[in-house]
N, C-alpha and C positions, 0 to 999 in steps of 0.2 A: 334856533339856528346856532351850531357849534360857532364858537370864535378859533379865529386863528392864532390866536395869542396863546402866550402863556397860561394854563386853567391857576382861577383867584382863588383861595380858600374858599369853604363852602360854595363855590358853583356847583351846578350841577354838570353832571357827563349821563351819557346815553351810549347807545350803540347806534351802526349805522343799518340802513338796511340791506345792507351784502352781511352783514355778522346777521342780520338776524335769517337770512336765506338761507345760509351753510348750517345753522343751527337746527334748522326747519328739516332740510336734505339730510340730514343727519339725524335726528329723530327717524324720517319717514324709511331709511334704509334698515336702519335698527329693525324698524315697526314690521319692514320687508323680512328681513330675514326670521324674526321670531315665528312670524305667523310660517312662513315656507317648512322652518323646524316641526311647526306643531303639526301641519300639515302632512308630511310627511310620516313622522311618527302616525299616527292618526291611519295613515293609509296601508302602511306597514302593519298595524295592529290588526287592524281591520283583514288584512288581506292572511295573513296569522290564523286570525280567527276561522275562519273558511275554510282553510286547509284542515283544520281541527275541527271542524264539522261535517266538511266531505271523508274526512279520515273514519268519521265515525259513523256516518250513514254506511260507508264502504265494510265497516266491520258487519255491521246491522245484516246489510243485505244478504252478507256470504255466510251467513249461519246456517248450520243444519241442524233437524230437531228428531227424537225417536217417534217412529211408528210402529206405537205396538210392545210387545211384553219381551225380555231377554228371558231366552229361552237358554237354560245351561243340560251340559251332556257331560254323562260319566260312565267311567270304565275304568279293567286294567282287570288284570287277573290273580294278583294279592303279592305278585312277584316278577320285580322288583316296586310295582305299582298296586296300592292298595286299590281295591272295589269302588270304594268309596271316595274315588277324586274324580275332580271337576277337569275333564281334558281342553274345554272349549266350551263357549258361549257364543251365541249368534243372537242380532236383534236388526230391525229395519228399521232405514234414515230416512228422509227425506227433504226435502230441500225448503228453506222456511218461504212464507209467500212474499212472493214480487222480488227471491234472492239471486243474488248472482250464481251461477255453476261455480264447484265445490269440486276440485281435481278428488277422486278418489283412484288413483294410481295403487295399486295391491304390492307389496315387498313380495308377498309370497301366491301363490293360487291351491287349488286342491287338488291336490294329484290322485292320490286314490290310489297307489299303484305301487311306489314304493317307498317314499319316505311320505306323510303327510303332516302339515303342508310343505310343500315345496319353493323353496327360495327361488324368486325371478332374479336371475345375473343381472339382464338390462334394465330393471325398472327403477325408472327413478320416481321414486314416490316423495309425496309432498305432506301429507296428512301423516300424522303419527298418532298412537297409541298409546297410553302408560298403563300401568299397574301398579297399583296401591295398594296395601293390605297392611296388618298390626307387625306386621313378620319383616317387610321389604319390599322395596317398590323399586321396577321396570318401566325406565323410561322408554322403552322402544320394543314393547313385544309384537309378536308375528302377527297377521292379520290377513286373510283375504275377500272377495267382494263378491257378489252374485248379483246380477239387475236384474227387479222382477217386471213382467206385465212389459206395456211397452216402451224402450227406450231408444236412444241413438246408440251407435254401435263405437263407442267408444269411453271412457270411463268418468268423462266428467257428469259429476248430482245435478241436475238440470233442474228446472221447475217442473211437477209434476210426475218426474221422476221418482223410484224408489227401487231401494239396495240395500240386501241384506249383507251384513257385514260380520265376518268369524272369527272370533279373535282366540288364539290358539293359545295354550297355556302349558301343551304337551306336546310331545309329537311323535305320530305313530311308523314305527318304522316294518314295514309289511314285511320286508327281508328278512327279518329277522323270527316276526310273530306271523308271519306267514298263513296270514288270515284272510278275509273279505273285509268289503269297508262296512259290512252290512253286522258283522261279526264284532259285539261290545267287549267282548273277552281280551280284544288284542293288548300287545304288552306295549305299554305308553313307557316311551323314553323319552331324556334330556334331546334336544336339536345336537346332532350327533355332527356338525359345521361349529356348533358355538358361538352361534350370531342371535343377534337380535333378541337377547334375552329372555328366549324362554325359559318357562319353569324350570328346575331340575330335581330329578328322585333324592338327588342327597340335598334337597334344600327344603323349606318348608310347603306342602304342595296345598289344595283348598281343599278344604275337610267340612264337616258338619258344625252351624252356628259362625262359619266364619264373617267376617265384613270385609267387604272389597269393594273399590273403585276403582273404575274406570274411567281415562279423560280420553276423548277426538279430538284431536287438535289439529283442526285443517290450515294451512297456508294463508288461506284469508279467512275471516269471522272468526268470533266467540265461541269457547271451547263446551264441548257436550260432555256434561259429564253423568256421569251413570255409577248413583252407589247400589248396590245390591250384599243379601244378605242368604249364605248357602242354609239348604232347611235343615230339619235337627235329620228327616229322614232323608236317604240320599236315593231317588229312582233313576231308574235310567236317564231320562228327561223328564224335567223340572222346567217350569215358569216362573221365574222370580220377578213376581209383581211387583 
């Protein structure tokens, strides 16, 4: 029992039990918030985490993969286009299994009639193409689509789907070479609009032994990319395994 007096030398002192309550409440608030802190972070991390796993299943899903061999086509009539270049290559996608649809919206379609291909004004496309090679590389060459077998009437890669895809590296202007599309002789010119970075005769065009890359780069998923290598001999049409 505390005295009410004066404290004697050596006595002893204490606390009372309201100091030691506040003490206690004060701890336990402390104890309150740290853990609320860790808690939080923790949920936050956590919750982090998942978005960065669903991000990545979502890339997974929306991949598309080749079916099948790039088939390359050559022409020109030695002027201003040598025999021996590569105007275009064609190869089929398809959509990888359990993926989500893959917009393949075409910049350009195949006209056949008087410039080929032909630039769509309203398309707004979402997939892009590049070009690679030792010479110079085209982030955005021309491209158009063809659905084979059955599909919906509309351009999204669906499951089970498959499209063959053209990707243009020349382009034939009929007007001028005043040919058929059936006709390999016709004269391959620059894209005579100046878009979308097709090849051009005054620039390096794909010859014999060259190495080229191609990337698809869809809107959603992992990019497809396709290196291929021109043969030493150059036919009409070519298989580049």
């Amino acid at each position: 029992m505390r005295s009410n007096g004066p404290e004697r030398p050596g006595a002893e002192t204490g606390i009372t039990g309201l100091e030691t309550a506040i003490i206690l409440i004060a701890f336990v608030v402390v104890a309150t918030v740290f853990a609320f802190t860790v808690l939080s972070t923790g949920v936050f991390s956590a919750e982090r985490s998942k978005e960065t796993i669903y991000a990545g299943l979502q890339e997974a899903r929306s991949s598309i993969e080749p079916r099948g061999s790039v088939i390359a086509y050559s022409g020109g009539n030695g002027s201003p286009t040598p025999v021996s270049t590569i105007y275009k290559v064609t190869f089929v996608v398809g959509n990888s299994a359990s993926g989500a649809e893959v917009d393949l919206t075409p910049p350009y379609t195949a006209d056949e009639s008087s410039i080929d291909p032909d630039f769509d004004v309203g398309a707004e496309y979402r997939t892009i193409i590049s070009f690679t090679d030792r010479n110079q590389h085209l982030p955005d060459v021309p491209w158009s689509i063809k659905f084979l077998g059955s599909a919906s009437n509309d351009t999204l890669l669906e499951v089970g789907e498959k499209a063959e895809i053209t990707v243009w590296f020349l382009a034939r202007n009929y007007a001028v070479a005043d040919v058929t599309a059936a006709n390999a002789t016709a004269t391959w010119v620059a894209d005579p609009r100046g878009s979308h970075g097709i090849l051009s005769t005054g620039g390096t065009l794909l010859n014999a032994n060259d190495i080229f890359t191609m990337e698809i780069k869809p809107a959603l998923g992992s990019i497809m990319t396709l290196e291929r290598t021109v043969p030493v001999r150059i036919d009409a049409i070519m298989d580049l395994k």
